[in-house]
C-alpha positions as CSV (number, residue, x, y, z in Angstrom):
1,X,2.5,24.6,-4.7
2,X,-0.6,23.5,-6.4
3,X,-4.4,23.0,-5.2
4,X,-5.7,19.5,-5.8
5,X,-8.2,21.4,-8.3
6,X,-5.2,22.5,-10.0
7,X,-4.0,19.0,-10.8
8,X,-7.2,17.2,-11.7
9,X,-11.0,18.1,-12.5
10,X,-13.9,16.5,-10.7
11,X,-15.3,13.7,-12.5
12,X,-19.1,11.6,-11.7
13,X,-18.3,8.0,-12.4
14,X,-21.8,6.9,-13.3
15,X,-20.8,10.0,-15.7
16,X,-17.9,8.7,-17.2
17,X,-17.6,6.2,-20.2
18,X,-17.0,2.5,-19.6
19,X,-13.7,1.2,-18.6
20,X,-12.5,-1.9,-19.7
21,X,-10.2,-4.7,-17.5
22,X,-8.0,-7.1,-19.4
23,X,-11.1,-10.2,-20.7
24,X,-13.4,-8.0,-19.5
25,X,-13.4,-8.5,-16.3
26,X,-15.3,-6.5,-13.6
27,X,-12.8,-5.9,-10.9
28,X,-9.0,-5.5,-10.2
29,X,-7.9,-6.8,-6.5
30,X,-4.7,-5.4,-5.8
31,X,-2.6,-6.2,-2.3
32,X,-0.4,-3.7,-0.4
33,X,2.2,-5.1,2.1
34,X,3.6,-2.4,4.2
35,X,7.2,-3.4,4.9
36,X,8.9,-0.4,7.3
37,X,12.0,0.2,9.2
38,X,11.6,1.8,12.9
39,X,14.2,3.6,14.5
40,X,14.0,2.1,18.2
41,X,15.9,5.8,19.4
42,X,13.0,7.6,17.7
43,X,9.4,8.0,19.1
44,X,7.7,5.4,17.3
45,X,5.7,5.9,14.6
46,X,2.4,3.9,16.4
47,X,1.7,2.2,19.4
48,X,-0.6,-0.7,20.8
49,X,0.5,-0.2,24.0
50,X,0.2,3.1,25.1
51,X,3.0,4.8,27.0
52,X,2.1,5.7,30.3
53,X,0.3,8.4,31.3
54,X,0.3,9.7,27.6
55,X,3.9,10.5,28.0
56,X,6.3,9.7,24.4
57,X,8.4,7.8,26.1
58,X,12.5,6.7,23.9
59,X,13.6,3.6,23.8
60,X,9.6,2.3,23.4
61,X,10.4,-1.3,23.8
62,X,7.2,-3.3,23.8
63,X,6.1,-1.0,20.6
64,X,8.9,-1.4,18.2
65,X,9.4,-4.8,19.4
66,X,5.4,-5.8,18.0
67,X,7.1,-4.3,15.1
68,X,10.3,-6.1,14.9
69,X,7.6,-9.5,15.3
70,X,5.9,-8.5,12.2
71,X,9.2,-9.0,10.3
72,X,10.8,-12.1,11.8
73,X,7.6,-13.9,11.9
74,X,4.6,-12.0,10.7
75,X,5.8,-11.6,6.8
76,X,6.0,-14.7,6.3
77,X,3.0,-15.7,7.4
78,X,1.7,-13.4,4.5
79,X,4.5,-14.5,2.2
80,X,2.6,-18.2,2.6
81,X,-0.8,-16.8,2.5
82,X,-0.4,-15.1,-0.7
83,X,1.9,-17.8,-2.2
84,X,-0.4,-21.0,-1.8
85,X,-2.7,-19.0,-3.7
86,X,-0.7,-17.8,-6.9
87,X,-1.1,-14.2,-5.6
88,X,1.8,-12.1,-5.8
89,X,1.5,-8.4,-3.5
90,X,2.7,-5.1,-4.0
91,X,5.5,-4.1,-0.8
92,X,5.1,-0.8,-0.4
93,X,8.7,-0.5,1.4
94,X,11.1,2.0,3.2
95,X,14.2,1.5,0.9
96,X,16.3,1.3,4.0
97,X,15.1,-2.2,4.4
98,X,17.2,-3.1,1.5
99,X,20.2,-2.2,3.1
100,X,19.9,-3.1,6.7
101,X,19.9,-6.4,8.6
102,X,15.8,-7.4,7.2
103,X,17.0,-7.3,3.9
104,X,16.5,-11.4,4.1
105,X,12.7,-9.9,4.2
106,X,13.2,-8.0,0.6
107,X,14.8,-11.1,-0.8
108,X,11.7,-13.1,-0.1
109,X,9.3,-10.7,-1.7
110,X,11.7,-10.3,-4.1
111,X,12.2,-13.9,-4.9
112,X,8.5,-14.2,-4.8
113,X,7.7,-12.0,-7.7
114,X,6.9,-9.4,-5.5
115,X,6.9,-5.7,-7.0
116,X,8.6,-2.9,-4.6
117,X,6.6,0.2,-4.2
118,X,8.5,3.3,-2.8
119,X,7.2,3.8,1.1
120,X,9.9,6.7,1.9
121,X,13.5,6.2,2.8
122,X,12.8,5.5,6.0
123,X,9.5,5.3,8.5
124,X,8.8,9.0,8.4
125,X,6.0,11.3,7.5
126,X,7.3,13.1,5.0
127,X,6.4,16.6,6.5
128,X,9.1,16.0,9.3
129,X,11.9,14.7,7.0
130,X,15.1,17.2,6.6
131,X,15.3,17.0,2.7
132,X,11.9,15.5,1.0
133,X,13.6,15.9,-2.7
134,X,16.7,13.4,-1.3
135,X,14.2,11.4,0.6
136,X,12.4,10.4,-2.4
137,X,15.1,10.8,-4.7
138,X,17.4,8.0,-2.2
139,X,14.1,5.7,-2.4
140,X,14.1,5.6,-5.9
141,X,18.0,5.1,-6.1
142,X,18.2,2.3,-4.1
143,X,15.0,0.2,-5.0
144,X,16.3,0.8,-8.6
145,X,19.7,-0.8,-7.9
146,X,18.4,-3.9,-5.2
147,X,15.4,-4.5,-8.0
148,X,17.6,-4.0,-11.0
149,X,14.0,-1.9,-12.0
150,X,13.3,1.7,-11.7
151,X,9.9,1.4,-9.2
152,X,6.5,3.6,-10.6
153,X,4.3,3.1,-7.7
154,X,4.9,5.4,-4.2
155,X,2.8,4.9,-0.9
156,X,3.7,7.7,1.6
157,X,4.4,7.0,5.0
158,X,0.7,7.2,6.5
159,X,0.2,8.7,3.2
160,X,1.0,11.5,4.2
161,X,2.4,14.4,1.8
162,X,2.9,18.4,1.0
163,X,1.4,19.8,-1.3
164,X,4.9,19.3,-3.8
165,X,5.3,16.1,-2.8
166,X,3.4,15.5,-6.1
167,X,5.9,17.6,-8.4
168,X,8.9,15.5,-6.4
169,X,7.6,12.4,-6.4
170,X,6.8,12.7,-10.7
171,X,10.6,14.3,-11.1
172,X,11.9,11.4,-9.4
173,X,10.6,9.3,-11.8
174,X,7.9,7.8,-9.8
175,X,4.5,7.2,-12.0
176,X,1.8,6.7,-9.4
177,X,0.6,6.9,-6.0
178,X,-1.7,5.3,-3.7
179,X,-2.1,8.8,-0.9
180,X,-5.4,10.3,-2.5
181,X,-8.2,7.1,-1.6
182,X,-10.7,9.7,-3.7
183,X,-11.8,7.0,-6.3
184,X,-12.8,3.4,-7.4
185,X,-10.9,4.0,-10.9
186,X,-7.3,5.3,-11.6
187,X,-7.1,9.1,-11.7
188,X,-4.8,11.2,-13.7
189,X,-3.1,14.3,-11.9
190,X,-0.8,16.4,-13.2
191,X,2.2,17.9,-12.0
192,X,5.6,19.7,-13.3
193,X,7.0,16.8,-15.0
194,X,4.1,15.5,-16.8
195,X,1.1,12.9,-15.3
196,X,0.8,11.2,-11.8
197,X,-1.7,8.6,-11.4
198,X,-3.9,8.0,-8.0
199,X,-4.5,4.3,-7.9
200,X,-7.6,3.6,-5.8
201,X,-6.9,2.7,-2.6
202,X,-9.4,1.8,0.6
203,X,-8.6,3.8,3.8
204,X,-11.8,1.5,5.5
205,X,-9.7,-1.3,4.5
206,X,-6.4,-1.3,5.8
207,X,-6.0,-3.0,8.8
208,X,-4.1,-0.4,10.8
209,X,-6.7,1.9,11.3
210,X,-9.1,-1.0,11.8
211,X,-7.3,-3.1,13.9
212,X,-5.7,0.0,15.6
213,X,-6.9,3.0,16.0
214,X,-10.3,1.8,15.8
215,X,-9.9,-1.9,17.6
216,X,-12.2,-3.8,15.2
217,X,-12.1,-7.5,15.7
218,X,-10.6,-9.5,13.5
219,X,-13.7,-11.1,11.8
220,X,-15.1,-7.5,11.4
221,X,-11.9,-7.0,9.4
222,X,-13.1,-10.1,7.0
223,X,-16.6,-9.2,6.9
224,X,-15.8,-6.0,5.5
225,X,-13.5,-7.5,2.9
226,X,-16.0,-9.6,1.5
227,X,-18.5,-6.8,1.9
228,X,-16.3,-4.1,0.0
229,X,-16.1,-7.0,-2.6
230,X,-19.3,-8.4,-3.0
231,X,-20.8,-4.8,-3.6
232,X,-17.2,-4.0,-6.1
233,X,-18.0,-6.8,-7.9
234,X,-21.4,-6.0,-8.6
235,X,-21.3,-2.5,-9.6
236,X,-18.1,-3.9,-11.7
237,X,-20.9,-5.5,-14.7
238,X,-21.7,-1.9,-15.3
239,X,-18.4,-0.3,-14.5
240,X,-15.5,-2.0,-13.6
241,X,-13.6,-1.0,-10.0
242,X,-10.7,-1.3,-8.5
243,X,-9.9,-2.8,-5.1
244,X,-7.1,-2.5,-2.5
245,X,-6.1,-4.5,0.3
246,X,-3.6,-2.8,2.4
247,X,-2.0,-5.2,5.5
248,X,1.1,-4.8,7.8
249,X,3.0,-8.3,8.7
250,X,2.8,-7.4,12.7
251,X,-0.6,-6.6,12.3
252,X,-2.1,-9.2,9.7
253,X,0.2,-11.9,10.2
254,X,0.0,-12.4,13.9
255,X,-1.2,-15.9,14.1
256,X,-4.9,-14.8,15.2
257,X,-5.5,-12.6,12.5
258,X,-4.1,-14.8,9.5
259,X,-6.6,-16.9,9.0
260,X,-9.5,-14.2,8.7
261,X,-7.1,-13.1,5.5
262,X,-7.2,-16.8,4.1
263,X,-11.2,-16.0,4.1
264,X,-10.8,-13.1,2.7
265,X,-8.8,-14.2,-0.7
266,X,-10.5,-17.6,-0.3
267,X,-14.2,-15.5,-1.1
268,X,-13.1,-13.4,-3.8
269,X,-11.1,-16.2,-5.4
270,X,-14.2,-18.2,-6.0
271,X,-15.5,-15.7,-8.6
272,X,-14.7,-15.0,-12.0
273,X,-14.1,-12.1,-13.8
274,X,-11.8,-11.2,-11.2
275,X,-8.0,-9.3,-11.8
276,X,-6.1,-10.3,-9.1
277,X,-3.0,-8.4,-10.1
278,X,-0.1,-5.7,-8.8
279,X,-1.0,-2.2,-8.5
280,X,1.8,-1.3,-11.5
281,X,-0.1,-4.0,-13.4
282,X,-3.2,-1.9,-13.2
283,X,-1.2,1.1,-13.9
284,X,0.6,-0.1,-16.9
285,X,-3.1,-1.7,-18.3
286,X,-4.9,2.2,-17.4
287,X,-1.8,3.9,-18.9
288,X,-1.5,1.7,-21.8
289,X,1.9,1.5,-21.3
């Protein structure tokens, strides 16, 4: 078990010495879509609704059914969003998807360029999983053989981890993560087998907790988008940064909400020196691999 200050030192970015984007651009853009599996016989893993009287109530039918929306009709919502506008996403995805009966939804992403990120095996912190090695080690297994590519990027469920999940995740053969939102540049931690990588990622940003736990409106959601980027962008001529946009299909692609992500991309797409690319793009261009 290791310390976070054993696996990285504190560093000042107005400290540090310039980093340079592909053309020397000023920021990288990078989109997470969280593709999960819910187990209608397990306590669900959030609700809109809230069971009555604050009681965890098994079968939660309205919840995992807003759920089950977000992958017969949200997704692809999302999957036209991001496709009318040459932007491919990174699906941060439980690997049981793969195998189970929305595996016509991993095609698509798939078959859209998509790049798979591990999201655990299934929809489960990973403090309350049985075996955490297999769980991550069965994630990596199976995106590997239905990608026919051995996946370097990890999100954990609510990104949530132990404090070996680190070590695991690295001996798995996983090469970055997106659970430690400390930074606006890529961060190299160490652990037993060698270097992790934190790719920036923007808690304030994801609509979950906005649209959620904290019941923002939709056009709040956009606002702060274009906010986050306008000011990226900016300090980006002096230091380039990099930005995440993290979106669920029952969330995002419900039919109110979509358009307010249109805006979004719409915004930052009118600028240059922009990097709209996948988060193993941005790892592969920090590692130098």
């Amino acid at each position: 078990m290791k310390l976070p200050q054993e696996r990285f030192e504190y560093s000042a970015i107005s400290q540090r010495p310039r980093w340079q984007l592909p053309d020397g651009k000023r920021i990288a853009v990078y989109t997470v879509v969280n593709i999960e599996e819910w187990d209608i016989e397990k306590p669900v893993a959030r609700e809109y609704v809230s069971s009555p009287a604050g009681v965890t109530t098994v079968p939660n039918v309205p919840n995992w059914a807003w759920h089950e929306y977000g992958m017969r009709v949200g997704i692809w919502r999302v999957l036209e969003c991001l496709g009318e506008r040459g932007l491919r996403a990174s699906a941060a995805i439980n690997a049981r998807v793969c195998e189970g009966p929305a595996e016509p939804v991993a095609r698509a992403m798939l078959d859209a360029g998509w790049e798979f990120m591990g999201h655990g095996f299934h929809q489960a912190a990973l403090h309350t999983v049985p075996d955490q090695i297999k769980n991550i080690r069965d994630s990596f297994a199976v995106l590997s053989d239905y990608t026919g590519k051995a996946p370097k990027g990890w999100l954990g469920p609510g990104l949530h981890e132990t404090l070996d999940t680190l070590d695991y995740l690295a001996d798995a053969g996983f090469k970055f993560v997106t659970d430690w939102p400390m930074d606006e540049q890529p961060v190299s931690m160490q652990t037993s087998s060698g270097p992790i990588v934190a790719m920036p990622y923007t808690l304030e940003l994801s609509d979950l907790p906005m649209m959620v736990v904290h019941q923002h409106e939709s056009r709040v959601w956009m606002e702060r988008a274009i906010d986050q980027f306008d000011r990226l962008y900016e300090d980006g001529a002096d230091q380039p940064r990099v930005m995440s946009m993290s979106i669920h299909p029952y969330i995002m692609g419900a039919p109110h909400r979509i358009k307010y992500l249109e805006a979004a991309y719409d915004h930052m797409l009118k600028h240059d020196d922009v990097w709209f690319a996948t988060a193993e793009e941005i790892y592969d261009w920090y590692t130098g691999t």
